[in-house]
C-alpha positions in Angstrom: -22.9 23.0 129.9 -22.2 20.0 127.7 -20.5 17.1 128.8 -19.6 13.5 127.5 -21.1 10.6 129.5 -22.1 6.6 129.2 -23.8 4.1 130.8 -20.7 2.3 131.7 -20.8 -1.3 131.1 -23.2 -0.4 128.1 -21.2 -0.4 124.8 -23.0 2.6 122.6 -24.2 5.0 125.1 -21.8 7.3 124.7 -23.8 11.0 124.2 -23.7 14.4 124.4 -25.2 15.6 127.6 -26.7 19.1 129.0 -25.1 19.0 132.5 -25.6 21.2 135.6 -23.0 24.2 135.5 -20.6 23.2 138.3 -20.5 24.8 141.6 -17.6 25.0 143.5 -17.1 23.7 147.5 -14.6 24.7 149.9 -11.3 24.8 148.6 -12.6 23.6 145.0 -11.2 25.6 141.3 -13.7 26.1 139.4 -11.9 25.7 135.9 -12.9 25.9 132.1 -11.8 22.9 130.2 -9.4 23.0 127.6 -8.8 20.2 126.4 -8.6 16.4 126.8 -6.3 14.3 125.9 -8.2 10.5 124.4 -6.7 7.0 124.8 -7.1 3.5 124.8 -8.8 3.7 128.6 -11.7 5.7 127.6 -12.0 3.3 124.3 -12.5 0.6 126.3 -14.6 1.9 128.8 -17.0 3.7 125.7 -16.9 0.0 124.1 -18.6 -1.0 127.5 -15.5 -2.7 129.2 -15.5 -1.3 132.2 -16.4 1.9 134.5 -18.2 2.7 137.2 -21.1 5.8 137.7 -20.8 7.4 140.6 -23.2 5.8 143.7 -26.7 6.7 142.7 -25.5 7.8 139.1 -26.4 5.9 135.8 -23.8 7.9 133.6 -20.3 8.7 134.2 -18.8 11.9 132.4 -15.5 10.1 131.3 -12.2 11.4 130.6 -9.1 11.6 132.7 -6.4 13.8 130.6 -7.2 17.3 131.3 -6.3 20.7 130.6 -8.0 23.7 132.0 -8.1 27.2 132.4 -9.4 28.2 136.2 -12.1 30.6 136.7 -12.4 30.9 139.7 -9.9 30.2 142.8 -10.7 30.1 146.7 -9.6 33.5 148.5 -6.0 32.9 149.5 -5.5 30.3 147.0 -2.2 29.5 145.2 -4.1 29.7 142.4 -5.7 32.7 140.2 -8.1 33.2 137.8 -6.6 32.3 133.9 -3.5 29.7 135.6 -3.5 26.3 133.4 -4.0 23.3 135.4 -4.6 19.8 134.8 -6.5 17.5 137.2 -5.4 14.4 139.5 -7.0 11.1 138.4 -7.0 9.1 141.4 -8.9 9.7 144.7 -7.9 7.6 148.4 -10.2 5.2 149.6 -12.3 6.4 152.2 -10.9 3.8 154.9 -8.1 4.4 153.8 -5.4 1.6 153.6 -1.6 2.5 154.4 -0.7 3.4 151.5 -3.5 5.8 150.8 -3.0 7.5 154.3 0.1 7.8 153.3 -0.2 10.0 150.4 0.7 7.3 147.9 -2.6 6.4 146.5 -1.5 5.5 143.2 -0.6 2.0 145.5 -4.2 1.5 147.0 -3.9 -1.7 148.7 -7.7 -2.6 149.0 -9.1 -1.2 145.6 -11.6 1.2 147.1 -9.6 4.2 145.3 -11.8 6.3 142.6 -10.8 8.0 140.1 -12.0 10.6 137.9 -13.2 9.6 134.6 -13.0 6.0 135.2 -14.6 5.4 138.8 -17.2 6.8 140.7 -16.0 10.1 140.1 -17.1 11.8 137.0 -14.2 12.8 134.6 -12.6 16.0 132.8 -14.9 15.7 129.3 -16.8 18.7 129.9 -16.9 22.6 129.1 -16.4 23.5 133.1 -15.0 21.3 136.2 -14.5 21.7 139.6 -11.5 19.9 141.6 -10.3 20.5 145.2 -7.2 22.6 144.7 -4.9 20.0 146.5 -5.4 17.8 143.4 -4.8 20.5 141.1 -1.3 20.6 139.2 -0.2 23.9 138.0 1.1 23.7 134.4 3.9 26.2 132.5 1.6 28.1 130.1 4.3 28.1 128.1 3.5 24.8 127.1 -0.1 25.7 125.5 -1.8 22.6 124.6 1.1 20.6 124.9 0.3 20.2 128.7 -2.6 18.5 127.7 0.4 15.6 128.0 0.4 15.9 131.9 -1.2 12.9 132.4 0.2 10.4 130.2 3.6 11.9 131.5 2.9 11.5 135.1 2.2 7.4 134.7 5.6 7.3 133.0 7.4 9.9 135.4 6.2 6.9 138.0 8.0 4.2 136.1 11.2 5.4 136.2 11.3 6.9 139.6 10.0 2.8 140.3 13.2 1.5 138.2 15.4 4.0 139.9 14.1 3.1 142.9 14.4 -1.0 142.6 18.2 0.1 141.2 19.2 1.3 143.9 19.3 -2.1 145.8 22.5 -2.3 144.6 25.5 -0.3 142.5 23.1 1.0 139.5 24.3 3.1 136.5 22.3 2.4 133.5 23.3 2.9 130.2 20.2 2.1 127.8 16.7 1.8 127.7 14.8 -0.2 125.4 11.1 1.1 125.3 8.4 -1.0 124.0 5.4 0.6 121.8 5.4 4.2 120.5 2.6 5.5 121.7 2.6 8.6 123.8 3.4 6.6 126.5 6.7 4.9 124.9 7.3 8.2 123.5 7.4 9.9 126.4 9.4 7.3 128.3 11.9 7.6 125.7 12.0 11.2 126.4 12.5 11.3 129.9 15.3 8.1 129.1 16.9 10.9 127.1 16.9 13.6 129.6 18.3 10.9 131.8 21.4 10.5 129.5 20.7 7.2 128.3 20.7 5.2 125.2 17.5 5.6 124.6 15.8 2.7 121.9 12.0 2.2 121.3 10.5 -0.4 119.1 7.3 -0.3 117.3 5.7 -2.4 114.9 5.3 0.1 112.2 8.0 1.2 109.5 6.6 4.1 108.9 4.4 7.4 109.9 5.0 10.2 112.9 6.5 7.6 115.1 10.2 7.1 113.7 10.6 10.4 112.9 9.3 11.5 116.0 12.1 8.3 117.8 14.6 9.7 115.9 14.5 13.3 116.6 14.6 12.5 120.4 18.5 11.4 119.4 17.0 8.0 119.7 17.1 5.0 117.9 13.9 3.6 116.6 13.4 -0.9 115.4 10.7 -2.3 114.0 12.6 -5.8 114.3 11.3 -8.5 116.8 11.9 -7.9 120.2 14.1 -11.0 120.8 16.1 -10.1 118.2 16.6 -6.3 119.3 17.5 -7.1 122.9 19.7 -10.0 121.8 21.9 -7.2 119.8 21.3 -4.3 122.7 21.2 -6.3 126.5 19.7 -3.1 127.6 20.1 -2.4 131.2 16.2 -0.9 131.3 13.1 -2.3 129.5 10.2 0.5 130.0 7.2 -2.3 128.7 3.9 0.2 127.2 2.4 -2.5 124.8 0.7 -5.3 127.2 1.7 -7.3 124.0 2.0 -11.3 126.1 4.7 -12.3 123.5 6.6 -9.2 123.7 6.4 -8.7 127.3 8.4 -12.3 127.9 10.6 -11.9 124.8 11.8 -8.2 126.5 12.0 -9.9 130.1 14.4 -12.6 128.8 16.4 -9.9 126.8 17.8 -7.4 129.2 21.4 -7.3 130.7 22.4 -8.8 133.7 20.7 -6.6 136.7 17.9 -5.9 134.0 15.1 -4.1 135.2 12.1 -4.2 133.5 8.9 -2.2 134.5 5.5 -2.8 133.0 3.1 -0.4 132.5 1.0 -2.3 129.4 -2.1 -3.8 130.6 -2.4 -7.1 128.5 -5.9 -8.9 127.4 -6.4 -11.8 128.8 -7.6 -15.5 127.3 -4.7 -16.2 125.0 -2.5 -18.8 126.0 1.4 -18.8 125.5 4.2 -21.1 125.7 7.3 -20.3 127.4 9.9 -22.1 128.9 8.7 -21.3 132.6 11.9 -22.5 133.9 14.5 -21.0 131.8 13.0 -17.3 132.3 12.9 -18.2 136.3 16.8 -19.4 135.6 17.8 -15.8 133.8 16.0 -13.5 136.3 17.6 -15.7 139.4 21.2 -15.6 138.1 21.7 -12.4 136.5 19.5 -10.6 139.2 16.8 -9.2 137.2 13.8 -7.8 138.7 10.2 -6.9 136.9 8.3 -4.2 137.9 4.7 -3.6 137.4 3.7 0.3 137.3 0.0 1.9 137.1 -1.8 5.4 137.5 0.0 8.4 139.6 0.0 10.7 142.4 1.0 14.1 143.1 4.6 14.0 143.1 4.1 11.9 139.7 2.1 14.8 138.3 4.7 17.3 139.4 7.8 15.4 138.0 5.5 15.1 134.6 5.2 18.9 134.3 9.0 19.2 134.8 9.8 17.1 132.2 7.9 18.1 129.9 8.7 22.0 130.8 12.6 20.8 129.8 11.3 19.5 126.7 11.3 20.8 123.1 7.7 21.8 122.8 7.7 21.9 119.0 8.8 18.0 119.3 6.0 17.7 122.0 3.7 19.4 119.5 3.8 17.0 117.0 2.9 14.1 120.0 -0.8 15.5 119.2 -1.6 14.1 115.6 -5.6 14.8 115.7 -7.2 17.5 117.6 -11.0 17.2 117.2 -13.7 19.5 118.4 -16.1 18.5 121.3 -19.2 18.5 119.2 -17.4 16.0 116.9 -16.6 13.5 119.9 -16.9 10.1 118.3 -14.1 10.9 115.6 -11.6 11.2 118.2 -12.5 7.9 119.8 -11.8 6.0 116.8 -8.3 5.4 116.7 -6.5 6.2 113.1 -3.3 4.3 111.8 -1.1 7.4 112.3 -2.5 8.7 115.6 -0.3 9.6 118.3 -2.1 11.8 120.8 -5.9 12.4 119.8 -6.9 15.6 121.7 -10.8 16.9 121.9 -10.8 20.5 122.1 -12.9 22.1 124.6 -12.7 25.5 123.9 -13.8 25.6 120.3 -15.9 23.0 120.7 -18.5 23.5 118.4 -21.8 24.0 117.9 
């Protein structure tokens, strides 16, 4: 079978491998891939960034935003042959910390988590896959390729359970959301703000393309203004942060309401320097008792809340999420990132020659 794989840490390795056909173990699916769902993770980690083989491995098979189609299903399973599932990234460390004993691995305490795709597991980007059935996730096949959106939708189904969550240290009824960055992960947190009943706003930098129509036909309301000048006009009560953008991130933590909650699920570059007034940020979070929140990865429960959302959603409005759907064979088109992608999708089942 064919499978995509690099030499992480090596910027242009990424290939087109012949791979073993996978053989199932105990309580493993052995599923047909779908599709997979590319973003800027697996950029970075083709452009040499980061990643980690497996021990004893040279070559990772990346990708961590699955869809398949299961083949074949342990006897007694709660699974059966043709059922769509998508995979669980992350793994528990092997010692493991409380938090991985625990169930909630998604807040590994030591680092010595894996995940697939990423580290020291091999990932989803490949024609077949096995994965033990208690990190599958069963997926409405109603949805068709729009489940593909499973995982992106589980890392923001985990912010706002952490928002609610850090709300309810005290009387908590939000009434708007300002999400940062309209990517599929801003766009899906404004979703899920809107099945929440908020006042749902997301800001972007661009005026035009997919993404304010796409804002917009939420019930949303989509800027393109600076940040400090949009939470000046809004105070929202929730700031879901999906750019890592430095400047925006403090401009959006100065901005909210009093009990402001901001949660941060951007991952910013480091080595550029900022200046801020340290102490008039420490003054507004003290006095108006705002918190900040950062949130990362997912686990089960995330995965399951994900698949709920996105079962309530419009799918024809979760369709259009998926700008560029690009078969296998044609891999390195779908890593380069256009100016009106969304969601770029390689497509596993006509896949090429």
């Amino acid at each position: 079978m064919r499978a995509l794989t690099v030499e992480p840490g090596r910027a242009g390795s990424l290939r087109l491998d012949q791979r073993p056909e996978p053989t199932p173990a105990d309580g493993e699916l052995l599923v047909e891939g779908v599709a997979l769902g590319v973003c800027g993770t697996d950029r970075e980690i083709v452009a040499g960034e980061y990643g980690w083989a497996a021990p004893g491995a040279e070559r990772l098979v990346i990708g961590h935003e699955s869809l398949g189609r299961v083949l074949e299903a342990p006897e007694g399973s709660r699974f059966a042959s043709g059922d769509l599932v998508v995979g669980v990234v992350r793994r528990p460390d092997p010692v493991p910390c409380g938090a991985c004993a625990a169930g909630e691995f998604d807040m590994c305490r030591n680092g010595r988590y894996r995940e697939r795709g990423i580290k020291e597991i091999d990932g989803y980007a490949a024609e077949r896959w096995t994965v033990p059935e208690t990190y599958a996730v069963p997926v409405d096949p109603a949805l068709g390729l729009c489940a593909v959106l499973t995982e992106p939708a589980s890392v923001v189904a985990k912010a706002w359970e952490q928002v609610e969550a850090v709300g309810r240290r005290a009387w908590f009824e939000p009434r708007s959301v300002l999400v940062t960055g309209a990517g599929p992960i801003g766009l899906l947190a404004a979703l899920m703000g809107v099945q929440r009943g908020l006042s749902v706003h997301v800001l972007d930098r661009v005026a035009d393309g997919p993404k304010p129509d796409l804002v917009r036909d939420l019930g949303a309301t989509y800027h393109h203004a600076p940040v400090a000048e949009v939470t000046a006009a809004l105070q929202p009560d929730v700031v879901i942060e999906g750019t890592g953008v430095g400047s925006l991130v403090f401009d959006a933590l100065a901005g909210t309401g009093p009990y402001g909650i901001v949660c941060l699920t951007g991952v910013s570059s480091g080595g550029r320097t900022l200046s801020l007034d340290a102490g008039a940020l420490n003054r507004a979070l003290v006095l108006e008792n705002d918190a900040v929140v950062g949130s990362v990865n997912a686990n089960q429960r995330h995965f399951q809340l994900a698949e709920q959302a996105l079962h309530q959603a419009d799918t024809a409005w979760l369709s259009r999420l998926i700008t560029r759907r690009v078969p296998l064979n044609r891999y390195a088109e779908a890593l380069e990132a256009g100016p009106r992608d969304v969601k770029v999708v390689l497509d596993l089942e006509n896949a090429g020659a």
